[in-house]
Wavefront OBJ file of the C-alpha trace (Angstrom):
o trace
v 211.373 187.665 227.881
v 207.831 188.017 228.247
v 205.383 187.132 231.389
v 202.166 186.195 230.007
v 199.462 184.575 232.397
v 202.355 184.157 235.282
v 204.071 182.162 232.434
v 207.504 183.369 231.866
v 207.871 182.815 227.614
v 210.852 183.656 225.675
v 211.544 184.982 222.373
v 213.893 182.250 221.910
v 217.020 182.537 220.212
v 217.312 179.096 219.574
v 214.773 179.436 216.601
v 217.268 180.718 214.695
v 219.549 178.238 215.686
v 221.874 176.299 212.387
v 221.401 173.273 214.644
v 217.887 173.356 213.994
v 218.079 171.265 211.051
v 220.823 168.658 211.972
v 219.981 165.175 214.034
v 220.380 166.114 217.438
v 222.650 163.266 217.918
v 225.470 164.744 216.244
v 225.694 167.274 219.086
v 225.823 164.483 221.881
v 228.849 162.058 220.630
v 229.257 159.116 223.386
v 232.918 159.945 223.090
v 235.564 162.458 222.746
v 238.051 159.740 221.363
v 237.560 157.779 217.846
v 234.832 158.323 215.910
v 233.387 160.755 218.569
v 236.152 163.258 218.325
v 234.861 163.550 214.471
v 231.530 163.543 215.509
v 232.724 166.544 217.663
v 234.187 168.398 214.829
v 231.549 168.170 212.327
v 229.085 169.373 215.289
v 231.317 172.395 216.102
v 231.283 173.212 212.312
v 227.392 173.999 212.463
v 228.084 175.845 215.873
v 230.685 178.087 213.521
v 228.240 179.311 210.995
v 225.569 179.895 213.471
v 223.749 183.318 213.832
v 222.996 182.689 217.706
v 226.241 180.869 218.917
v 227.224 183.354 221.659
v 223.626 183.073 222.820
v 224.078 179.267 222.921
v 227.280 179.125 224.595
v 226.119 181.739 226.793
v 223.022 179.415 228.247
v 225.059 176.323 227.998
v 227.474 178.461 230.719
v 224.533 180.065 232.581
v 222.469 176.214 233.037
v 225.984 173.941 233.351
v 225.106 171.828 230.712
v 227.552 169.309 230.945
v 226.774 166.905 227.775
v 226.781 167.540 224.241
v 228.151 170.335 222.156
v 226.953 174.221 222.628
v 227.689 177.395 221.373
v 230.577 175.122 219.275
v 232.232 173.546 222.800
v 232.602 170.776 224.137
v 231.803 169.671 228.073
v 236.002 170.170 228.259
v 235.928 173.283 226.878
v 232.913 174.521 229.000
v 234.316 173.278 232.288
v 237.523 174.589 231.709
v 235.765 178.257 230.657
v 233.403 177.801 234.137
v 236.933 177.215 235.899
v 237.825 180.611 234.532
v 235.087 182.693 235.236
v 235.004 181.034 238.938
v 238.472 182.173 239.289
v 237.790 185.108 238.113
v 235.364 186.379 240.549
v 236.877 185.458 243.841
l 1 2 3 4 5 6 7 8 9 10 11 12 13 14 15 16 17 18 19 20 21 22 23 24 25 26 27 28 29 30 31 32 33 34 35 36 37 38 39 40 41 42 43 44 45 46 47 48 49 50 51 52 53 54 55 56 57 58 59 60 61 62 63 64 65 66 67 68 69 70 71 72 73 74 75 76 77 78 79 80 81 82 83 84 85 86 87 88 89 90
């Protein structure tokens, strides 16, 4: 992170992201049943050959994002993780 002007800038991970080159819309299925729990898969299969994924998943956790697939989970999979750590610190 830099501060540049007042202007907080980061050297973003994400540029080195494998998602980078895929439609966006693959990581946003409208469902998790069907044809979106394929769309899922084949999302989470860029996620697993990604340089940055732990970085992903990691700001998917620390912002909540709730839609869409990060770091190669789904909004299940990150709820259930936030669940955890929640536990986890009380």
């Amino acid at each position: 992170m830099y501060v540049q002007n007042n202007v907080i800038t980061f050297a973003h991970w994400s540029r080195r992201s494998s998602c980078l080159g895929e439609d966006p819309e693959l990581f946003f299925p409208v469902s998790s049943e069907g044809p979106g729990q394929v769309q899922y898969e084949r999302a989470k299969a860029v996620c697993r050959r990604c340089p940055v994924r732990g970085r992903c998943l990691e700001y998917a956790l620390s912002t909540q994002q709730m839609y869409g697939v990060w770091g190669g989970t789904t909004p299940e999979e990150r709820r259930a993780t936030m669940s955890q750590m929640r536990r986890g610190v009380r």
